[in-house]
NUTI-835427 format. One record per residue: x, y, z of N, C-alpha, C, O in turn; residue in three letters. Coordinates in steps of 0.02 Angstrom, whole numbers, plus 50000, padded with zeros to 5 digits. Layout:
# residues N
XYZXYZXYZXYZALA;...
This chain:
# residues 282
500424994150000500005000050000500445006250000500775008050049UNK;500435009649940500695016849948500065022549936499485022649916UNK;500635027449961500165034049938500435038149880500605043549904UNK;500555038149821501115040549776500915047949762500365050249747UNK;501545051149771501475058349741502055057249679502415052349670UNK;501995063749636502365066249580502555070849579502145075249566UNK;503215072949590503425080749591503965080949494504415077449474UNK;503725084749473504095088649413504375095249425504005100149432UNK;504985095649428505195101949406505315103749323505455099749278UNK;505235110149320505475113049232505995117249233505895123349239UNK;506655114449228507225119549218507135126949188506675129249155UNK;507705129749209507525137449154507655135149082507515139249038UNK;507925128849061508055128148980507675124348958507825120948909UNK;507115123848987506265120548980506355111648980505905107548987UNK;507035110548971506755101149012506535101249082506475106149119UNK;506375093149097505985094549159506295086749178506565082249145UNK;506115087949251506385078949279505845079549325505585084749344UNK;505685072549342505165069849365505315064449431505555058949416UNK;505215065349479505445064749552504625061649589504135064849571UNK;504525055949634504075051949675504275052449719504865053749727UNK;503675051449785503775050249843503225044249856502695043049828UNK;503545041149908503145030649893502335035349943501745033749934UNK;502505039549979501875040650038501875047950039501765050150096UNK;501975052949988502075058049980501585063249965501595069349966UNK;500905056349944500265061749924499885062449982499305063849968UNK;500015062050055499855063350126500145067450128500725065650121UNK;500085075550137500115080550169500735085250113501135089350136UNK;500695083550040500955086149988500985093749987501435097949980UNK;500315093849997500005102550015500395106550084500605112350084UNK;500425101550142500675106250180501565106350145501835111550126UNK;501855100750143502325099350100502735107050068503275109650082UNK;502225108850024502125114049968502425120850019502825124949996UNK;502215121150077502255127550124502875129950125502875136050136UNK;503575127050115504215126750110504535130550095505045133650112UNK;504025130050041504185134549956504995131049926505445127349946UNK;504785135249859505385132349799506065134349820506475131449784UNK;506335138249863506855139249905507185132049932507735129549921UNK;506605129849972506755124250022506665117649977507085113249967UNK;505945118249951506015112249902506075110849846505755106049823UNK;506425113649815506825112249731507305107649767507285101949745UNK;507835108749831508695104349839508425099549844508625094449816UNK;507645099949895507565094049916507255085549893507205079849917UNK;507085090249818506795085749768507235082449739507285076249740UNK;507695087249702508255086849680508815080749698509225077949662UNK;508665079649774509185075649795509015067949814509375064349849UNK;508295065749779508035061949768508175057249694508325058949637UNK;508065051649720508185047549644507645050249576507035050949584UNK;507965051349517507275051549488506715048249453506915043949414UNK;506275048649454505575041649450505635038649388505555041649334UNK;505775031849395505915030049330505365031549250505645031849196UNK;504435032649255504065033549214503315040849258503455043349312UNK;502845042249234502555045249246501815037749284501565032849257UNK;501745040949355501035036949362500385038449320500255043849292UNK;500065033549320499465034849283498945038149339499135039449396UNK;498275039549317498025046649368497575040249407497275042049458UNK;497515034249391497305030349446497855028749507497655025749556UNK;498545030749504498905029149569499375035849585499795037249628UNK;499155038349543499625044749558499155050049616498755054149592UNK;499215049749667498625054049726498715062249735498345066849752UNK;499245061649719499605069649708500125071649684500625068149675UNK;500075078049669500735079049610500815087249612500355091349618UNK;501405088549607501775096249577501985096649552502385092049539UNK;502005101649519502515103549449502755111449460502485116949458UNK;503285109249469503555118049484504155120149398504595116849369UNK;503925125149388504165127649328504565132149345504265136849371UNK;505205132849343505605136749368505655145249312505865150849326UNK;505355142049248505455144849164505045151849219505335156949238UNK;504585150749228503975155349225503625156049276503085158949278UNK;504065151949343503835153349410502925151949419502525156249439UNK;502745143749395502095143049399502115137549459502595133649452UNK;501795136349505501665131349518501055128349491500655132449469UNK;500875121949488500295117849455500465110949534500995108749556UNK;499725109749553499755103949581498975101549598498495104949579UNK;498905096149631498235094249656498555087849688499105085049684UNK;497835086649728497925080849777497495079649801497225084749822UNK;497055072449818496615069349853496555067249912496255062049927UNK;496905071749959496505073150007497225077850056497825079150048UNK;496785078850098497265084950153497125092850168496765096350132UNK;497365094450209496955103550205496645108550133496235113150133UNK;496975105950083496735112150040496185106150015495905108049963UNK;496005100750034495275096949990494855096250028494365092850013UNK;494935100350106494335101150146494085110150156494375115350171UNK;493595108550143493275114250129493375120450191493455126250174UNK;493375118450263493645123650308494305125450315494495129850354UNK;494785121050264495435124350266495635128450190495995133350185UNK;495335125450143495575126750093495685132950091496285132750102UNK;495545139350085495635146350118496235145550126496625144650079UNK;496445145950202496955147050214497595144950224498045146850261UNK;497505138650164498045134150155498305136950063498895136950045UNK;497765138950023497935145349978498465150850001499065151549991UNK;497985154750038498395159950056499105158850095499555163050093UNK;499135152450134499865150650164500185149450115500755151850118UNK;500015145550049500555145949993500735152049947501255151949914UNK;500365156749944500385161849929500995165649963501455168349932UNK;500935165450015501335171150052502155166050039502675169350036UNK;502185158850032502575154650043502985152149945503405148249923UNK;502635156149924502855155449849502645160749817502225160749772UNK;503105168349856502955174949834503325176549749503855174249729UNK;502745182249702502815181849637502805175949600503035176449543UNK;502575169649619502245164849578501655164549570501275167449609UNK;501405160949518500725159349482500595153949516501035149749507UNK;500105151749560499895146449594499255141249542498805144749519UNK;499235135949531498905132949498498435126849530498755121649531UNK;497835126249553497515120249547497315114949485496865117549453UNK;497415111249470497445105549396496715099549450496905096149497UNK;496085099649430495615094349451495725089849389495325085149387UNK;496005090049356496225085949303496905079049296497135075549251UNK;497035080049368497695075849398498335076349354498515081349323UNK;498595071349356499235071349306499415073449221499895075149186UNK;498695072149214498585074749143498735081649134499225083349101UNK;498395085149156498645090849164499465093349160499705096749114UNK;499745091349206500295091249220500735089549153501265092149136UNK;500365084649119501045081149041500525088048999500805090048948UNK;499935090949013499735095248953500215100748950500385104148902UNK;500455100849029500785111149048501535110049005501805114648974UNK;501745104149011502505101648976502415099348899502895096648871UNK;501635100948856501805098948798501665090948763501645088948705UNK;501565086948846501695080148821500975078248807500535082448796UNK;500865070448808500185068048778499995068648846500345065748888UNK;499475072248865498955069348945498735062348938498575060148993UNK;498615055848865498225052348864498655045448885498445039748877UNK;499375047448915499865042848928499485041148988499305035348999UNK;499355045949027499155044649079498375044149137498205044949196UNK;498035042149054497505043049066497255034749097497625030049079UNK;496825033649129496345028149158496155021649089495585021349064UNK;496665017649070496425014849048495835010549028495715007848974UNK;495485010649087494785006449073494575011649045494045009849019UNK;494685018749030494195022648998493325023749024492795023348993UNK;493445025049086492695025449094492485022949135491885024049142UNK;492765018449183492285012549230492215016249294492675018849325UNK;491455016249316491455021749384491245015749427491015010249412UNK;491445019649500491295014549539490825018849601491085021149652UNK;490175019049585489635022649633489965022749717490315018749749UNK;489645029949731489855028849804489295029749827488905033649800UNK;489095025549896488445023449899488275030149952488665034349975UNK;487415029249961487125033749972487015033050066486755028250095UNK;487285039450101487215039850172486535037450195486085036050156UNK;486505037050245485795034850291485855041350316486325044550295UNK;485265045350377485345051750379485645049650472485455053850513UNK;485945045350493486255041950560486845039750549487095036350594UNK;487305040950479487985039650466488525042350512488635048150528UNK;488935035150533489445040150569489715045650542489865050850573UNK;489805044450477490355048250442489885056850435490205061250405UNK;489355058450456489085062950460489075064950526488545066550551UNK;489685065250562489485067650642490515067750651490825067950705UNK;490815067450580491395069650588491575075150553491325076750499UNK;492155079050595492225088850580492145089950510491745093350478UNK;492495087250496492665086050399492525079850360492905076350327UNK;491725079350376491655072350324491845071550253491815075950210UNK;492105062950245492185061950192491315059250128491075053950109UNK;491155066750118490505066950093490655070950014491125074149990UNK;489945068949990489695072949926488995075449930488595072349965UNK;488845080249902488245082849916487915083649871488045089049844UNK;487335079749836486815078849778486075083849793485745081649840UNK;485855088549768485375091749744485135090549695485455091349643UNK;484445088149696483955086549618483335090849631482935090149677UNK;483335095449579482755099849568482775104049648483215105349688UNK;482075105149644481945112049687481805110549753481635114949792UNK;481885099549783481565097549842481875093549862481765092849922UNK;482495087949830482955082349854483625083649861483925086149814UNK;483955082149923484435081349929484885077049969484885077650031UNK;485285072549937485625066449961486335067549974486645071749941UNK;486685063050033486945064550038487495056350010487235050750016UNK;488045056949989488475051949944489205050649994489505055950005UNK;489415046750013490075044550029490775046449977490535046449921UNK;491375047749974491615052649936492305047649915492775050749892UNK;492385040049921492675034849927493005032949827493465029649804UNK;492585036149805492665033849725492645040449682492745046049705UNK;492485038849604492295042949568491795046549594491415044449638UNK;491765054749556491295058649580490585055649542490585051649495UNK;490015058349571489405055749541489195056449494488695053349473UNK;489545061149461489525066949383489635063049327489445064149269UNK;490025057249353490485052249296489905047649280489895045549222UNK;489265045149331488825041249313488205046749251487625045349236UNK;488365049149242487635052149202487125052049227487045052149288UNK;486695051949186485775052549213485515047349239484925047349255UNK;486045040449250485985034349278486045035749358485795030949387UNK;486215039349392486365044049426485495044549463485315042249517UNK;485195047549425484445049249459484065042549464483605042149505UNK;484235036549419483795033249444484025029549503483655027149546UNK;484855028949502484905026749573484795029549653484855027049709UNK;484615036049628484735040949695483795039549708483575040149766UNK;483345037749654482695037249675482595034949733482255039249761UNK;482755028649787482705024949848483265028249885483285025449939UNK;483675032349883484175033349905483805041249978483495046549971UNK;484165036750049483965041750117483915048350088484405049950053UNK;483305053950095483575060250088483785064350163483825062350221UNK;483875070250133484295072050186483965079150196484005081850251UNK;483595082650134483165088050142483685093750143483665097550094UNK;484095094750185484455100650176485245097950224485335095750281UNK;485755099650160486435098250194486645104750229486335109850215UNK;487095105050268487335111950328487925105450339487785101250381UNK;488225105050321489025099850334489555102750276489395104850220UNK;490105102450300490525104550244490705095250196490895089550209UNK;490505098450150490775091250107491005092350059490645096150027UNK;491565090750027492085090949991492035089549904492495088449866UNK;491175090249886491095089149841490335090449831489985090349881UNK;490065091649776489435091449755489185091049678489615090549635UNK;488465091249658488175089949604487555093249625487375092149683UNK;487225096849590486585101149565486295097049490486585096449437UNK;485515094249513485495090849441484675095249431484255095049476UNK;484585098749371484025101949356483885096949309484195096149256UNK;483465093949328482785089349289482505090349247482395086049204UNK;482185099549242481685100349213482015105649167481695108349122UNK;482685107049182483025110049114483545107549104483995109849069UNK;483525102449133484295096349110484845100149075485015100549016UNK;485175104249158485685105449175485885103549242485605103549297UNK;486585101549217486985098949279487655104749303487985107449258UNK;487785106049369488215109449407488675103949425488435098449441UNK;489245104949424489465099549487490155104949508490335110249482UNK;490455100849569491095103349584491715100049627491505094749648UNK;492055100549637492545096549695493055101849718493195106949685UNK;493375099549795494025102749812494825097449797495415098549809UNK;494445091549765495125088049743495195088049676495275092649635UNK;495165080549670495445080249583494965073749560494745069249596UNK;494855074749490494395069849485494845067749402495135070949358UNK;494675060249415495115057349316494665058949261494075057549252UNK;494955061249236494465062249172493965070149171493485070449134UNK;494065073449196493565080249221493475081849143492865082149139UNK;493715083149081493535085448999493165081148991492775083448951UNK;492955074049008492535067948992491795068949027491365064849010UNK;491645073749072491255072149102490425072449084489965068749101UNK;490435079549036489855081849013489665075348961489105072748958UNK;490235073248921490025068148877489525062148904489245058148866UNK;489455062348980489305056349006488395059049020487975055849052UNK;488295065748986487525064749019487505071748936487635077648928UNK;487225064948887487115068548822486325070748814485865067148832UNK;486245077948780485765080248795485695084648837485225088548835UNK;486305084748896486135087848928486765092648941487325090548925UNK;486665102748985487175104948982487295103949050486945103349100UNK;487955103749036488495101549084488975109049107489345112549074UNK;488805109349160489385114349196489895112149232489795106749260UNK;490755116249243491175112249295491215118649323491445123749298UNK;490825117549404491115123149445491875122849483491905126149535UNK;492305120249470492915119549470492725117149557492385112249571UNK;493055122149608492905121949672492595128549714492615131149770UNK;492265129449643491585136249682491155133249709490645134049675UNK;491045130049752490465126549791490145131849799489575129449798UNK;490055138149807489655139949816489135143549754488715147749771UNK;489205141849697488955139949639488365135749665487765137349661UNK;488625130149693488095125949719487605128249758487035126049749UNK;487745133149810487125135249874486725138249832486145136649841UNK;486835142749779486515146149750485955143449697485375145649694UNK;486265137449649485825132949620485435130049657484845130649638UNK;485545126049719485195123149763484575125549808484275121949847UNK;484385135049791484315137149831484325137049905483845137349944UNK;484985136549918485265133950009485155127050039485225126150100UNK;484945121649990484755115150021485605112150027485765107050056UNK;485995116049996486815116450031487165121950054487495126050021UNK;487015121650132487075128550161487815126150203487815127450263UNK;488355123450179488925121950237489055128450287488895134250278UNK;489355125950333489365131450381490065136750368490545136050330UNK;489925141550410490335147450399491155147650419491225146050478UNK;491795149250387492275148550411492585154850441492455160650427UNK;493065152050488493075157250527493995158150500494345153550520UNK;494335163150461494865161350441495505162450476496035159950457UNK;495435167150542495955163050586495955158150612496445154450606UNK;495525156750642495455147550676495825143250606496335139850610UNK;495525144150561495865139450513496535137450503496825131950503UNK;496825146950489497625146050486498095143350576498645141050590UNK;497555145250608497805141250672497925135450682498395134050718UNK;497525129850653497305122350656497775121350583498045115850587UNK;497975124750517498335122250484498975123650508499335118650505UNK;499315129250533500005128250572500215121050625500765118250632UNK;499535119550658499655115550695499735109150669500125105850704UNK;499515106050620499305101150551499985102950532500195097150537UNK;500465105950516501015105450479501585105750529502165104450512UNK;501465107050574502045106350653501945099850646502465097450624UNK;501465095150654501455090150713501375085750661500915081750672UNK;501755084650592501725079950546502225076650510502595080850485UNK;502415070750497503165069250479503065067650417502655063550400UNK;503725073550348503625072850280503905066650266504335063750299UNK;503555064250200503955057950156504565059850158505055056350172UNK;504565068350138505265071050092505855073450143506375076050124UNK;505665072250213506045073350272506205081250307506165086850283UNK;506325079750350506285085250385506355092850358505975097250377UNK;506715093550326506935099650311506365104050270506465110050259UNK;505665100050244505235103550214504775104850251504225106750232UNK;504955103850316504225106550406504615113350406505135114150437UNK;504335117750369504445125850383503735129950358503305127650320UNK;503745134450379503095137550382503235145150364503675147650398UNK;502865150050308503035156450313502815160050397502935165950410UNK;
């Protein structure tokens, strides 16, 4: 069992080398806080990965461009893919990778071979397509009575709303197959939980919203999967969603010092793949 990350750097003479960590896509993001000061040597002084993962094992990834001072990364799971940190785990890299272009990619590794030129389809999901439903909460789920559930949040029309386990593909990938399974599925009437993902499905003008704070395979594939109908990607504007939903996704309010308080403490009290020297904090 690993957790695999992907770090790329892009020289100033535009090649690039490509660097893994076996358990590296756990806490990549705080990782990131270092900045390219601290972690370019430290990449650097790593073996380099013999091929590119494909976006089914690759959990997280960076690409630091030295050409043009961009960062590009994403990752499935950790402070910036929960919705009460994401805030101020932005702005900590911000202040921590001053005069760079900061990049989120929900597009995983692909992305990453698009920013370098290469084929994204090297590393695309070979089954091409196979989703694997994540089943539907009861409204007595443990996993709904923890700070930061691992949830998704489904709105259909102007009166249902379910709530989804967040374990697989997003629900977006099933199409309109999608509503008939959610028919028997617990409702929940109105979500107030932060959950790390959602879908808005209008019925009666067959349009779909969706969004995430991670990364999902295949995100250019997705509209294809519900033909007939328009397809929106709210990237990680969830709140795109409260507004479609009219508030039947009302997550609660963040408070953004508490946040950056609880993420300092989250990056003190954590041991990197990439070793010590990348636990620094602006």
């Amino acid at each position: 069992m690993a957790d695999w990350a992907t770090y790329v750097i892009v020289r100033e003479d535009g090649d690039h080398e490509v660097y893994e960590a076996r358990f590296g896509a756990i806490g990549l993001d705080l990782d990131l806080l270092a900045g390219p000061e601290v972690l370019v040597p430290v990449l650097r002084a790593r073996p380099l990965a013999e091929d590119w993962r494909d976006e089914v094992w690759c959990q997280a990834a960076a690409l630091i461009d030295l050409r043009c001072k961009t960062l590009l990364f994403f990752a499935w799971e950790g402070p910036v893919t929960e919705l009460r940190h994401r805030a101020a785990l932005w702005e900590a890299l911000r202040r921590a990778w001053p005069g760079w272009e900061l990049r989120w990619t929900h597009d995983g590794p692909a992305a990453l071979r698009a920013h370098l030129g290469l084929d994204p389809e090297v590393v695309r999901e070979k089954a091409g397509g196979s989703t694997y439903p994540d089943g539907a909460l009861a409204t007595g789920d443990e996993e709904l009575a923890e700070r930061d559930p691992l949830i998704r949040v489904v709105t259909v029309g102007a009166d249902r709303c379910h709530l989804l386990s967040s374990a697989n593909h997003h629900p977006v990938a099933e199409g309109p197959a999608l509503l008939v399974r959610l028919e028997r599925a617990p409702g929940h009437g109105r979500c107030v939980l932060a959950a790390n993902s959602g879908l808005h499905v209008d019925p009666l003008r067959r349009r779909v919203g969706w969004w995430l704070l991670g990364a999902q395979a295949g995100v250019p594939r997705m509209a294809s999967r519900w033909p007939g109908w328009t397809v929106e990607f709210w990237a990680d504007r969830w709140e795109e969603h409260v507004r479609a939903s009219g508030g039947r996704f009302a997550p609660p309010a963040v408070d953004p010092e508490q946040a950056l308080a609880e993420l300092r403490d989250e990056a003190r009290g954590r041991r990197s793949a990439l070793g010590d020297a990348v636990l620094r904090l602006p």
